[in-house]
Backbone as CSV, one residue per row, in Angstrom:
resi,resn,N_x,N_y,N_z,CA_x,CA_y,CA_z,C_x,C_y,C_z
1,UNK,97.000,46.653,143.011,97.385,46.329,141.649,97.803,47.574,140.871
2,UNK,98.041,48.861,141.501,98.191,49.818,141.221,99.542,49.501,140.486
3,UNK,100.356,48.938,140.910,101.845,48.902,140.189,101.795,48.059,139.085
4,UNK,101.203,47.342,139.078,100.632,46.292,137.771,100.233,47.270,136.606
5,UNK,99.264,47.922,136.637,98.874,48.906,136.123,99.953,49.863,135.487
6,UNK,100.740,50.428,136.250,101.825,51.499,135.971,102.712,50.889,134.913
7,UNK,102.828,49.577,135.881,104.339,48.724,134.861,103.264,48.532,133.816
8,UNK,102.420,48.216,133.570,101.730,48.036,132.442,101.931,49.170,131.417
9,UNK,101.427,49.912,131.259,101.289,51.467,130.909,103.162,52.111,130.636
10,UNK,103.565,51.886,131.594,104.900,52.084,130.999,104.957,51.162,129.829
11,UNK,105.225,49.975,129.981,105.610,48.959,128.938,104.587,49.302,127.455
12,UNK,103.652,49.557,127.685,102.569,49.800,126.460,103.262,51.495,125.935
13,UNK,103.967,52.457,126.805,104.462,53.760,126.661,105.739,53.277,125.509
14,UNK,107.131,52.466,126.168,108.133,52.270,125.720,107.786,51.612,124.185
15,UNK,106.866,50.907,124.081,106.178,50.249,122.605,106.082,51.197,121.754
16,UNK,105.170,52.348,121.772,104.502,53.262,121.435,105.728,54.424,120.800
17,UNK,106.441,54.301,122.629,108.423,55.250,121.667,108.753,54.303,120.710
18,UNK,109.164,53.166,120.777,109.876,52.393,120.339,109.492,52.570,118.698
19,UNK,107.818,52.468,118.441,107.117,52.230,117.192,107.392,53.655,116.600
20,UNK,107.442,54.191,117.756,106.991,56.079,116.526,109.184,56.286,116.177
21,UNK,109.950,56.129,117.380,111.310,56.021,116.878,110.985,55.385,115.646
22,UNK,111.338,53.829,115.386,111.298,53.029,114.238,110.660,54.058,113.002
23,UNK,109.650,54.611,113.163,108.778,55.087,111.904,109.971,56.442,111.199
24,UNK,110.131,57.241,112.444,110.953,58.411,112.771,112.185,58.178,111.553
25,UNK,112.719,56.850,111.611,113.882,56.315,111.110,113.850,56.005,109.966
26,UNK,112.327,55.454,109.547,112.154,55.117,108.200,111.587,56.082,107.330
27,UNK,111.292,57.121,108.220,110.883,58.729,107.632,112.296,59.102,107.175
28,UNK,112.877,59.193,108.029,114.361,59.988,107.562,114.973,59.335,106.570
29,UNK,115.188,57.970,106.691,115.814,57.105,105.041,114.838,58.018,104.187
30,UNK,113.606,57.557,104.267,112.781,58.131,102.681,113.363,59.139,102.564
31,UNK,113.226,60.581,103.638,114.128,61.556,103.583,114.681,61.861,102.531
32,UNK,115.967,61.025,103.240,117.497,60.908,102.727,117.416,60.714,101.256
33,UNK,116.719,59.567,100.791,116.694,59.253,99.669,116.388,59.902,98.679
34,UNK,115.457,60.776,99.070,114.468,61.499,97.782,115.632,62.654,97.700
35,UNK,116.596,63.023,99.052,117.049,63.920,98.408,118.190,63.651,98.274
36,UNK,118.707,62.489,98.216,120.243,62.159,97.425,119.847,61.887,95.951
37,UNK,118.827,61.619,95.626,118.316,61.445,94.295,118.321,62.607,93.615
38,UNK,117.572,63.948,94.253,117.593,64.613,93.880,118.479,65.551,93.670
39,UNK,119.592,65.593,94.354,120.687,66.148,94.363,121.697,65.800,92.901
40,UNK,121.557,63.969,93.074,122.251,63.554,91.421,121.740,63.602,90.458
41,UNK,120.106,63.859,90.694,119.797,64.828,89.199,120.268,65.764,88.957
42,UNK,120.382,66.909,90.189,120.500,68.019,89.424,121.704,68.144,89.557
43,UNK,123.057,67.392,89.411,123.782,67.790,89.595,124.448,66.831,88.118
44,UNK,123.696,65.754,87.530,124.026,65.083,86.233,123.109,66.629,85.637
45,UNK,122.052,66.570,85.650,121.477,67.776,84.566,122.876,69.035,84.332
46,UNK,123.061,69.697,85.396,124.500,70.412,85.684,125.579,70.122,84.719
47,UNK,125.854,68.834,84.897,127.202,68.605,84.241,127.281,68.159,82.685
48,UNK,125.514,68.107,82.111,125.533,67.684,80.967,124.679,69.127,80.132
49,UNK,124.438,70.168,80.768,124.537,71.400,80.378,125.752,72.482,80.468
50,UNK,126.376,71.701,81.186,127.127,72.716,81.290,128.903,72.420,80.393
51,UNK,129.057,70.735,80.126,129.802,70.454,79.143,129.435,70.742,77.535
52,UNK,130.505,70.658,76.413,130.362,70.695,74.512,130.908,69.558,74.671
53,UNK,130.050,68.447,74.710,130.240,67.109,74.421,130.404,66.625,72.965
54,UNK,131.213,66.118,72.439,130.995,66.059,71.295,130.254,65.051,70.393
55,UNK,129.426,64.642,69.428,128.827,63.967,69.144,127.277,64.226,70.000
56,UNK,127.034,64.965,70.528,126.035,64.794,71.935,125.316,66.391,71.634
57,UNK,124.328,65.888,70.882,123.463,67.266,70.093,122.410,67.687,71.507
58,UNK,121.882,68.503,71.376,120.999,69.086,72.617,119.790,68.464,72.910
59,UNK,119.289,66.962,71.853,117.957,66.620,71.744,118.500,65.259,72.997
60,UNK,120.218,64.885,72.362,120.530,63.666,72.937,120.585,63.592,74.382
61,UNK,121.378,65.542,74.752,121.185,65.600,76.568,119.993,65.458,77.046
62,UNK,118.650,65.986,76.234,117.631,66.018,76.730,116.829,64.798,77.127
63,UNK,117.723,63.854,76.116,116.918,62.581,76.153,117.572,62.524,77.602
64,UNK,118.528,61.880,77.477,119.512,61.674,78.957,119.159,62.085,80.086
65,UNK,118.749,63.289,80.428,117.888,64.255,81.562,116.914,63.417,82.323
66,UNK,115.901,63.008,80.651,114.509,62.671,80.775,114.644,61.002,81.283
67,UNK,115.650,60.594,80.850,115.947,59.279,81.240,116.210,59.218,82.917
68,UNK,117.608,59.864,83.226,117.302,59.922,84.563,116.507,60.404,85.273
69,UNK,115.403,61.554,85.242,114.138,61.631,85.696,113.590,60.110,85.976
70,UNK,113.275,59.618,84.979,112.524,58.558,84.910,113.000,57.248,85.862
71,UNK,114.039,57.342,85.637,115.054,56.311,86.559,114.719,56.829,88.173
72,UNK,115.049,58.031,88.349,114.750,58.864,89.789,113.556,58.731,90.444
73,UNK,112.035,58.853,89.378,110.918,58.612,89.709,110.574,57.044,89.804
74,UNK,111.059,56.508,89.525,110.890,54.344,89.623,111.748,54.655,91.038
75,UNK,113.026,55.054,91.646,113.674,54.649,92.551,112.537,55.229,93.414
76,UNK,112.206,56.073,93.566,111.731,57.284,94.672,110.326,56.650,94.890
77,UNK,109.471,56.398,94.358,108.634,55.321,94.403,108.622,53.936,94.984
78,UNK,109.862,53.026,94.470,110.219,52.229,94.999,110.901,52.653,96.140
79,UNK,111.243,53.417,96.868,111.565,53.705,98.095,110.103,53.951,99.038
80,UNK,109.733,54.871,98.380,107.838,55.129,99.052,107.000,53.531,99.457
81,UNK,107.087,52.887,98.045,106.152,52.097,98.777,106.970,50.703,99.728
82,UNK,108.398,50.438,99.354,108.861,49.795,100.568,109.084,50.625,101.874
83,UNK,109.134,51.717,101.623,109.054,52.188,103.396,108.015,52.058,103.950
84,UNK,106.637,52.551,102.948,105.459,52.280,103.890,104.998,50.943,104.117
85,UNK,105.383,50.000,103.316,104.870,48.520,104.006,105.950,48.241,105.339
86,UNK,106.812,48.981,105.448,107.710,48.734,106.949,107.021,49.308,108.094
87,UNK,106.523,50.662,107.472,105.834,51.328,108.802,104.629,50.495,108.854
88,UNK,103.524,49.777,107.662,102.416,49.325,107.741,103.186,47.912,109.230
89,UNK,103.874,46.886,108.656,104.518,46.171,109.137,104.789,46.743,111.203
90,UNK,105.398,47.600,110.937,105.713,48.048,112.771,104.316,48.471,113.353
91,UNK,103.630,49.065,112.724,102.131,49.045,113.299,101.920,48.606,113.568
92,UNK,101.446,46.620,112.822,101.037,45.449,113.588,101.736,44.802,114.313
93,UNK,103.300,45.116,114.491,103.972,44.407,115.694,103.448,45.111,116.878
94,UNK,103.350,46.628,116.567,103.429,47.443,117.939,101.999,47.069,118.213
95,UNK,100.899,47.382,117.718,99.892,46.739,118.338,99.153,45.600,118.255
96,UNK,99.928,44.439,118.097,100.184,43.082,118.241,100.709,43.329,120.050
97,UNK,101.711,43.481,120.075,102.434,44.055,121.041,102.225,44.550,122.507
98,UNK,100.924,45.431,122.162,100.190,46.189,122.697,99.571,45.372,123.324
99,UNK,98.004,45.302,122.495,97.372,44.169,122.978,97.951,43.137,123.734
100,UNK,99.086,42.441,123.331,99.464,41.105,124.286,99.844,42.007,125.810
101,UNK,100.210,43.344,126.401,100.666,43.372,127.139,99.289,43.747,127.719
102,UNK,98.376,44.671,127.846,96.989,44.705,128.158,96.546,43.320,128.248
103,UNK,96.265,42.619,127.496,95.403,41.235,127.950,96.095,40.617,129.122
104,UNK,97.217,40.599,129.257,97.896,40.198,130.389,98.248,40.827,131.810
105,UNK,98.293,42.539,131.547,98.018,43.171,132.611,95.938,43.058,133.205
106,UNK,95.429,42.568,132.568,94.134,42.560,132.660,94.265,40.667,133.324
107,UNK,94.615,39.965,132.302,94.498,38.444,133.366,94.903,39.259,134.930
108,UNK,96.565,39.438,135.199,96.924,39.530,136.230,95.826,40.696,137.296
109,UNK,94.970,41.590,136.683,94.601,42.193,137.518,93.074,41.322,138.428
110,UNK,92.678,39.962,137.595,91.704,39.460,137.894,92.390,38.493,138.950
111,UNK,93.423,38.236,139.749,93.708,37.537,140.450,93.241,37.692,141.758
112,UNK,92.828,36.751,142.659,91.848,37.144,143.537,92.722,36.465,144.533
113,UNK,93.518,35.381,144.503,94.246,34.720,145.502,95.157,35.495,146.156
114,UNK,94.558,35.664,147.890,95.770,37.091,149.019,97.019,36.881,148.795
115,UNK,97.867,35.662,148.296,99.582,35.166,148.321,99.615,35.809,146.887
116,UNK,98.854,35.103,145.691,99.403,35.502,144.789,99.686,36.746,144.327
117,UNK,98.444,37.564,144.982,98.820,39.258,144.888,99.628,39.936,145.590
118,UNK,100.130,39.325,146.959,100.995,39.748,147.342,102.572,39.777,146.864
119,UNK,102.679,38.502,146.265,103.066,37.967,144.963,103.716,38.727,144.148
120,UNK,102.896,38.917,143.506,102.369,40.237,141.922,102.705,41.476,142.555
121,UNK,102.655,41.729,143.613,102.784,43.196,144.323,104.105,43.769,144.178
122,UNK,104.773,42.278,145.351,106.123,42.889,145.234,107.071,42.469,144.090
123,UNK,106.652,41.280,143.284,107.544,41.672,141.843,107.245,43.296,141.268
124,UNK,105.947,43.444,141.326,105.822,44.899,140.601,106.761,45.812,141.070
125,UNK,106.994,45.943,142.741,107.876,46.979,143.499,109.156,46.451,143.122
126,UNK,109.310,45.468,142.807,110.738,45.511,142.381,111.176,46.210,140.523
127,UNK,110.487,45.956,140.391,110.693,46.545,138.864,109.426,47.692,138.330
128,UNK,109.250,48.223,139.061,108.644,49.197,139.291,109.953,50.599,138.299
129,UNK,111.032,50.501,139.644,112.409,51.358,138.723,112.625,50.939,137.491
130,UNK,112.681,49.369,137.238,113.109,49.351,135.717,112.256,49.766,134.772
131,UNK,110.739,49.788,135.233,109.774,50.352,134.097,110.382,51.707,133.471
132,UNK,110.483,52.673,135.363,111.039,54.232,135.079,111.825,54.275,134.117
133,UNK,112.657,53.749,134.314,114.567,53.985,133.586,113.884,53.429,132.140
134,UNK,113.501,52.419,131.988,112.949,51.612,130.416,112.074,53.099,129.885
135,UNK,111.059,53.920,130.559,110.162,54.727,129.561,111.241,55.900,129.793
136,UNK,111.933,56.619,130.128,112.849,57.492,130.606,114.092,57.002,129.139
137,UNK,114.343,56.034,129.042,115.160,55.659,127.918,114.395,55.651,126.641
138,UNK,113.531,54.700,126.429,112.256,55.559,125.287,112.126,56.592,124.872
139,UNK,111.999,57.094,125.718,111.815,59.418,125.551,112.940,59.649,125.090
140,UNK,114.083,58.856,125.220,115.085,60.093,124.758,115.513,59.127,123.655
141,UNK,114.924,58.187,123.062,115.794,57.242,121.553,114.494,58.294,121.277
142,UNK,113.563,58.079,121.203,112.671,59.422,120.204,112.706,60.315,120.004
143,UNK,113.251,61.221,120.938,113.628,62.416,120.820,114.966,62.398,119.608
144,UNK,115.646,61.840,119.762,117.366,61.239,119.376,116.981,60.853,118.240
145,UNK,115.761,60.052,117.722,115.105,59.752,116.578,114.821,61.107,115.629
146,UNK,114.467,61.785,116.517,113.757,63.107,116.034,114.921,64.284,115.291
147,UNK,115.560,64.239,115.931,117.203,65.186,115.583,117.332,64.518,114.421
148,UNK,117.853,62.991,114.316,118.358,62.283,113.153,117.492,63.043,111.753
149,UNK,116.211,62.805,112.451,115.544,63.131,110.806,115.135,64.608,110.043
150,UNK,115.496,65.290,111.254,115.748,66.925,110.842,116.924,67.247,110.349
151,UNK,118.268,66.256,110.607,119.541,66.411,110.049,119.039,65.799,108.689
152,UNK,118.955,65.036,108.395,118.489,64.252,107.151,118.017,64.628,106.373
153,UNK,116.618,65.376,106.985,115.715,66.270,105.894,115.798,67.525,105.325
154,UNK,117.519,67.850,106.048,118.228,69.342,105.701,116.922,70.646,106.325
155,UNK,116.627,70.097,107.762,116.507,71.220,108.626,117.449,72.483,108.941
156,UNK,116.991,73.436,108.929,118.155,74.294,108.785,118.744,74.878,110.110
157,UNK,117.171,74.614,111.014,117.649,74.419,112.536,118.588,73.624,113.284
158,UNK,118.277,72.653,112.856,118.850,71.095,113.181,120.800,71.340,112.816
159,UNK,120.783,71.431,111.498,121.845,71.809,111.199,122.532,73.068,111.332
160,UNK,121.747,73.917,112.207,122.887,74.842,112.848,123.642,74.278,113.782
161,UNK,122.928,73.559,114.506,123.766,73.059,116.029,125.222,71.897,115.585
162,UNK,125.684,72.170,116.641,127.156,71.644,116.632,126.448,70.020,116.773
163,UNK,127.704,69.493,115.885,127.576,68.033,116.126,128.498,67.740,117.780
164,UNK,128.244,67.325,118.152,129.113,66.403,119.005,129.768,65.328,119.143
165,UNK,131.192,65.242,118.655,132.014,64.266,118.886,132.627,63.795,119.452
166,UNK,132.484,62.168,119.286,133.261,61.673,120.561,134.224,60.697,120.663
167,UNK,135.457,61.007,120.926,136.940,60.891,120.577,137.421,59.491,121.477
168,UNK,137.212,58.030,120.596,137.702,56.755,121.553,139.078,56.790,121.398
169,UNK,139.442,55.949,122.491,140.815,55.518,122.744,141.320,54.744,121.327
170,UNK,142.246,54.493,121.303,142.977,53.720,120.146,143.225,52.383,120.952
171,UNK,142.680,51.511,120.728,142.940,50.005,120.762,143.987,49.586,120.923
172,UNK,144.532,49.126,122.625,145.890,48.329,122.806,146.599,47.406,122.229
173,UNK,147.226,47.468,121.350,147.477,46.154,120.377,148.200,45.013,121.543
174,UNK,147.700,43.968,121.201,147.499,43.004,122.496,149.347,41.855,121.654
175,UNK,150.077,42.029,121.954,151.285,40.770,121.518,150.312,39.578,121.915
176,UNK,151.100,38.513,120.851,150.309,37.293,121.138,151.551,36.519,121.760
177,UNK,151.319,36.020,122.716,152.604,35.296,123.503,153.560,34.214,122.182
178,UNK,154.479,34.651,123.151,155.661,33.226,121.876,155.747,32.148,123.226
179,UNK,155.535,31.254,122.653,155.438,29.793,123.269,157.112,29.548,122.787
180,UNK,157.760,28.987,123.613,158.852,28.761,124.189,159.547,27.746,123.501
181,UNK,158.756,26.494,123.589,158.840,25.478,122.234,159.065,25.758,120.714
182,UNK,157.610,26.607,120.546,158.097,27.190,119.298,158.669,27.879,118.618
183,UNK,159.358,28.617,119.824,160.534,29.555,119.535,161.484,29.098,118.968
184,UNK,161.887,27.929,120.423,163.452,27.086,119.894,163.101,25.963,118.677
185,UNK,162.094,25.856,118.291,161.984,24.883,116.342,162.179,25.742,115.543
186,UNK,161.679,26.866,115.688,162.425,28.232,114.905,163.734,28.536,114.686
187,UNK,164.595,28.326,115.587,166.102,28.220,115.303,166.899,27.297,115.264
């Protein structure tokens, strides 16, 4: 039952990438957010110090400032606590998740019948590789997760390295046949 086990453990592994990617992702939005916010503060504060607006005394920019602060701190908040009920949320799928695959690698390991384990054996040897390739693909969306949110969070490491682009074909424009009939009602 050794392969039962493995495929088990992989599958409970790929969950585990899968959950910390997902989180990875909703780290980097918050990220993103707090600092696109923060960027159009200081870049409205900027443009309303740095214009002679007219009618627009120095108490009125200040109000304005303090307003979008305030606006910035409700969004940024409201970003905080809907991200964390998403990560609260992927927690209990992933170990919802979890659990269902353990209780079931645990039924299957109590099987005592010689066919059926022989059974269980060689499905396991057959997908034994797909476990590999499945946690082998895991490792690298997390990792891949991981880059995203150092670009995001204006890592300065992250953003030294070259992006890599990748250059598709241009789409064959496909003629749509002329039907023969409808050619000659045409003229």
């Amino acid at each position: 039952m050794s392969t039962q086990t493995s495929i088990a453990s992989a599958a409970v592994h790929v969950v585990g990438q899968y959950n910390d990617a997902g989180k990875t992702l909703v780290g980097a939005y918050r990220a993103g957010v707090h600092r696109l916010l923060g960027g159009a503060a200081s870049r409205y504060s900027d443009f309303l110090d740095s214009r002679k607006l007219p009618l627009v005394s120095e108490q009125v920019k200040a109000n304005l400032i303090g307003a979008q602060e305030k606006i910035n701190g409700f969004l940024a908040n409201r970003v905080d606590i809907d991200t964390g009920r998403i990560v609260s949320v992927m927690d209990r799928v992933a170990a919802g998740t979890t659990s269902g695959i353990e209780a079931v690698a645990d039924r299957v390991a109590r099987v005592e019948s010689p066919v059926a384990t022989s059974v269980i054996n060689a499905l396991g040897a057959l997908n034994q590789p797909l476990a590999t390739v499945s946690v082998q693909i895991a490792d690298r969306i997390a990792a891949g997760t991981k880059q995203i949110e150092a670009r995001v969070s204006g890592s300065e490491e992250e953003a030294a390295k070259p992006v890599r682009t990748v250059k598709a074909k241009a789409a064959a424009t496909a003629k749509k046949p002329v039907r023969r009939a409808a050619a000659r009602k045409a003229v």
